[in-house]
C-alpha positions, 0 to 999 in steps of 0.5 A: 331745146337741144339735147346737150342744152342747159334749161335757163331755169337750172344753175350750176355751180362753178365746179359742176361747170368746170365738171361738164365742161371736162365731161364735154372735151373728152367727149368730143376727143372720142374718135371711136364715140364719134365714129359710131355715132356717124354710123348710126346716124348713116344706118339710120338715113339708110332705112327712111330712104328705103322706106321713101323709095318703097312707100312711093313704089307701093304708092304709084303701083296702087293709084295706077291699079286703083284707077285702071280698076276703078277697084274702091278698097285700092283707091282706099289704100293709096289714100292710105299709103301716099300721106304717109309716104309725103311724111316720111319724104318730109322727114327726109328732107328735113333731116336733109335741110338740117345737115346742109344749116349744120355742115354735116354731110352725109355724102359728098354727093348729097 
């Protein structure tokens, strides 16, 4: 359920749905609000894509060392680090797929 949906099992009465519908225009007329948000939502792609470059960098080193030194605790830290390094490179692309459906790109080049 999306965060401004309301439950099936809630009724509003007319005047509280006039309320939030009014709630909701001004809202949506907030260019420093939506302005904002954009940031923050930008920020937050920033750091899951550093982290997905850095887990992959971390990941590639230790498996390359592990199996050049046959060493079992660097074999035990890439089994480690490379599911995690697939989830956050599916949330990713998650986030990706979910703003190519909604139209809300965060680049031109994306």
């Amino acid at each position: 359920m999306d965060d401004w949906e309301i439950p099936e099992d809630v009724r509003l009465s007319p005047h509280e749905r006039i309320a939030l519908l009014e709630i909701e225009a001004n809202l949506l007329r907030d260019r420093r609000l939506a302005h904002r948000m954009r940031r923050r939502e930008r920020d937050r792609d920033l750091w899951l894509r550093l982290a997905v470059a850095l887990l992959a960098v971390a990941s590639l080193f230790v498996a390359v060392m592990g199996i050049r030194t046959s060493d079992p605790a660097l074999l035990w830290c890439f089994a480690l680090l490379w599911p995690l390094t697939l989830l956050q490179t599916l949330r990713l692309l998650r986030r990706a797929a979910h703003r190519h459906r909604t139209g809300d790109r965060l680049t031109p080049w994306l």
